[in-house]
C-alpha positions as CSV (number, residue, x, y, z in Angstrom):
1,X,-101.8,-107.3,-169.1
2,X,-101.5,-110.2,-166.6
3,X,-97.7,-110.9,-166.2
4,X,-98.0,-114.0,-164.1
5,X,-97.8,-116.6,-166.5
6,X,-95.0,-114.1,-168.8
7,X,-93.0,-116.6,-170.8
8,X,-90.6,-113.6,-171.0
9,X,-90.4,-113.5,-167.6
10,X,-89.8,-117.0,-166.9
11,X,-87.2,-117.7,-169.5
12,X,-85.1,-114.7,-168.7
13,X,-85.4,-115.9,-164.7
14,X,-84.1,-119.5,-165.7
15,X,-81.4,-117.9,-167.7
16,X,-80.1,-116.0,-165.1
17,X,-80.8,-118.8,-162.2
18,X,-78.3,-120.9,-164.6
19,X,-75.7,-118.6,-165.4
20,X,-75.6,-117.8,-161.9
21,X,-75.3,-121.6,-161.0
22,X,-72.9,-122.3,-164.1
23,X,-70.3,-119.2,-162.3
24,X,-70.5,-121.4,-158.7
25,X,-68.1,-124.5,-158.2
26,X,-69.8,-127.8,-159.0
27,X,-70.6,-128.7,-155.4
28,X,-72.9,-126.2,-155.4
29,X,-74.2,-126.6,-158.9
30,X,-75.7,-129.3,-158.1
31,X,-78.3,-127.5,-155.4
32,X,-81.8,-127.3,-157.0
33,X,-83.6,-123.6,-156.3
34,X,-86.4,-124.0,-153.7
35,X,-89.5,-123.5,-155.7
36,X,-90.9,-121.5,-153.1
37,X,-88.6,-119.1,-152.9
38,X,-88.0,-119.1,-156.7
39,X,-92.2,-118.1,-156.9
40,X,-91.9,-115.5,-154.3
41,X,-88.4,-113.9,-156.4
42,X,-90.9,-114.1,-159.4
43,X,-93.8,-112.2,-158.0
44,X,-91.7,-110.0,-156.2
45,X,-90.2,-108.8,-159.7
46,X,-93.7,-109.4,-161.3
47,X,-95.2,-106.6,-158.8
48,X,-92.8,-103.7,-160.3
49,X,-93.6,-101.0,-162.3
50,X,-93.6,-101.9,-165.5
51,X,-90.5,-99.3,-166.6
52,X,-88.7,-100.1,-163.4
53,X,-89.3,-104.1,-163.9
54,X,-87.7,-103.4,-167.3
55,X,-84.8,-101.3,-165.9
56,X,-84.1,-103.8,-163.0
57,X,-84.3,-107.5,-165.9
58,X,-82.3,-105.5,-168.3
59,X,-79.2,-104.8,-165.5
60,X,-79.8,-108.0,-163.4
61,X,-80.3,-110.4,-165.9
62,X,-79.4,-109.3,-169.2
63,X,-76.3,-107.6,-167.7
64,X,-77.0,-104.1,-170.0
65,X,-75.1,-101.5,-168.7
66,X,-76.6,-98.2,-167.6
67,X,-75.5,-96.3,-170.7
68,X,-76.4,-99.2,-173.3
69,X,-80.4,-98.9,-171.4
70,X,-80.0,-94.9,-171.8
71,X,-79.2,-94.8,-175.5
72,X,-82.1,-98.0,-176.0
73,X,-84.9,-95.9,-173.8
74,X,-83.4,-92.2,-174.6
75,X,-83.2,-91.4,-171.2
76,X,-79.9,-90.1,-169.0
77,X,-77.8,-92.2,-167.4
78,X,-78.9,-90.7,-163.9
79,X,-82.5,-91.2,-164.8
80,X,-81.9,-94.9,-165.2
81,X,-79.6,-95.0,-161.8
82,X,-82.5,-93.5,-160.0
83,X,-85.2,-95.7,-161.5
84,X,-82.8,-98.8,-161.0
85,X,-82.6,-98.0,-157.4
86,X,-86.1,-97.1,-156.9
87,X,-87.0,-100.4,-158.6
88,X,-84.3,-102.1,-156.2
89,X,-85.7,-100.5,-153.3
90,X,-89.3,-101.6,-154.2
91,X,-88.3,-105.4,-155.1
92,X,-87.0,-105.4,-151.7
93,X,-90.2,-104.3,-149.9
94,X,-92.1,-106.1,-152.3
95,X,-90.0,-109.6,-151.0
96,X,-90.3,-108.6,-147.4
97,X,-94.1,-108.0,-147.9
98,X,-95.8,-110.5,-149.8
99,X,-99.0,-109.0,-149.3
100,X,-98.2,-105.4,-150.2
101,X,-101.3,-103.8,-152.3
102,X,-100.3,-102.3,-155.4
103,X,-101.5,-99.0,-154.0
104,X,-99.0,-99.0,-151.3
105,X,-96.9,-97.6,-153.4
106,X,-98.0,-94.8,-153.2
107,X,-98.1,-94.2,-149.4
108,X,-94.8,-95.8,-148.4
């Protein structure tokens, strides 16, 4: 399945881009996102694993805590921590590499 043009994807990002605006003062509500750097947020999250790009929406945008995803996926609570962080840990390389091959993931 080809998440680029997820509508799933896109409407939970503009959610969260506007709650996160609507919690700032009005001075800086009124700064647009760079579309660039929206775009490269996107594929970053777009170029998880598919369990850990679940994990990682459902805390970051959703705002589900760890035990309400454990109960939903019936895994533990520490398996969720570690796949959050995992899937933290890869949207971070994943932003600081563009270019980074899928099977990079495997070897680091």
């Amino acid at each position: 399945m080809n998440d680029s043009n997820d509508p799933d994807l896109r409407r939970r990002s503009k959610r969260a881009l506007e709650r996160s605006i609507h919690n700032h003062d009005a001075a800086v509500a009124d700064i647009t996102p760079d579309p660039t750097e929206m775009a490269r947020i996107e594929d970053a999250v777009r170029r998880l694993p598919r369990f850990q790009r679940e994990i990682f929406l459902a805390i970051r945008l959703d705002d589900y805590s760890y035990a309400d995803i454990a109960e939903r996926t019936g895994l533990a609570v520490p398996q969720i921590e570690r796949l959050f962080a995992k899937a933290l840990g890869n949207f971070c390389r994943n932003l600081d590499d563009p270019r980074r091959h899928w099977w990079r993931r495997w070897f680091g």
